[in-house]
C-alpha positions in Angstrom: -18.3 -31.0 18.6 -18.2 -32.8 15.0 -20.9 -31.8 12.0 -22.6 -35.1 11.4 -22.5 -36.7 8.3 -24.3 -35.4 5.6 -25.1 -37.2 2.3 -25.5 -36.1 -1.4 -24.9 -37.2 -4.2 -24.9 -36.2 -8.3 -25.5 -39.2 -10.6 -25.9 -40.0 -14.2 -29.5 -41.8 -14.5 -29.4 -42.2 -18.4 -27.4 -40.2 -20.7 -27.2 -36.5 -20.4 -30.0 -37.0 -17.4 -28.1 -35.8 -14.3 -29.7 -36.9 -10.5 -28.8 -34.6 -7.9 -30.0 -35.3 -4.3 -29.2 -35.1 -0.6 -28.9 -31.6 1.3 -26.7 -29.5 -0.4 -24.8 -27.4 1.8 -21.0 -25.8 2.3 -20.0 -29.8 3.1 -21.2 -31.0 0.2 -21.3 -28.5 -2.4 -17.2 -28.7 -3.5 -17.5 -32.2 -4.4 -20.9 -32.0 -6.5 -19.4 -29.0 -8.2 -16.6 -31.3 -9.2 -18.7 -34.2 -10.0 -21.3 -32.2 -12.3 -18.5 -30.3 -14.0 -17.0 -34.1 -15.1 -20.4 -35.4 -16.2 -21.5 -32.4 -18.3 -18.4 -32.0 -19.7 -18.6 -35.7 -20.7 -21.8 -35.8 -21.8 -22.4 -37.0 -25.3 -25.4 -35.3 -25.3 -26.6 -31.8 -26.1 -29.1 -31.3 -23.9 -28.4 -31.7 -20.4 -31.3 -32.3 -17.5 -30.4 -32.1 -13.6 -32.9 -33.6 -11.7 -33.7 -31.9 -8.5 -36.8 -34.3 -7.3 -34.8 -36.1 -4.4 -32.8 -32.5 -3.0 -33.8 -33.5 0.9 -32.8 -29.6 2.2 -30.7 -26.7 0.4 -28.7 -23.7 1.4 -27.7 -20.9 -1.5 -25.1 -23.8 -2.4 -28.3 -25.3 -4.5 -28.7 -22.5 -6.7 -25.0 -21.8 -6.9 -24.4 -25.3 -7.9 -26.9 -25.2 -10.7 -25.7 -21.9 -11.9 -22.3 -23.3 -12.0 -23.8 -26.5 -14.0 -24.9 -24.2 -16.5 -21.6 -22.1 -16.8 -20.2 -25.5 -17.5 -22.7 -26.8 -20.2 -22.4 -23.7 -22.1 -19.3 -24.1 -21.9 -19.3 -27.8 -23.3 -21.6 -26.4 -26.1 -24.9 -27.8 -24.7 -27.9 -26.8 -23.2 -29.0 -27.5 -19.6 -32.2 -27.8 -18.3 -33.4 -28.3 -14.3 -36.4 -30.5 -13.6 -38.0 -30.4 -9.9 -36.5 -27.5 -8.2 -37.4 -27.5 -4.6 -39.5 -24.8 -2.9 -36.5 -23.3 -0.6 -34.0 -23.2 -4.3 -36.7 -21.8 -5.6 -37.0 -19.4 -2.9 -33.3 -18.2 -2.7 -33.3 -17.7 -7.2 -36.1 -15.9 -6.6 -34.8 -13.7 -3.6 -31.6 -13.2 -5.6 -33.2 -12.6 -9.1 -31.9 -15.7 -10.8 -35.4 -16.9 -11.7 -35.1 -17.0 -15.5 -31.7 -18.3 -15.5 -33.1 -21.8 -15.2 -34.7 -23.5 -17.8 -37.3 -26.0 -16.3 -38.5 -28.9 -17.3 
């Protein structure tokens, strides 16, 4: 039995405005985390957005991605900011008490 395919995707809509989408999961989440590190990192902005409006399903991978996204734009001396988290990412930040950590726009 194979896992069937399962799409995602991070792009860059406009400078510093980040598009992340698909179901994030164990398969996907190793390649986004690579892709968003790149793009922030590369960013000539200082303000950073991610936005979450076309996440189809998410597993803790979400949250962990966007925590790692933030890691990485504090790291690149910028700010980072999530628009349109969906309920169930909401639901695990909230379970695990990373709430606040997010800025949302």
């Amino acid at each position: 039995m194979t896992d069937s395919p399962v799409n995602a995707a991070l792009s860059e809509t406009a400078p510093g405005q980040l598009m992340l989408g698909g179901v994030l999961d164990y398969r996907t989440g190793a390649a986004l985390r690579k892709q968003g590190q790149a793009l922030i990192s590369g960013s000539q902005v200082e303000a950073v957005v991610v936005d979450c409006s076309a996440v189809e399903k998410s597993s803790s991978v979400g949250v962990s991605l966007l925590l790692a996204f933030t890691r990485d734009a504090i790291a690149a001396g910028k700010t980072l900011q999530v628009r349109a988290m969906p309920h169930d990412m909401q639901q695990i930040a909230q379970v695990c008490g990373l709430t606040g950590m997010f800025a949302e726009v």
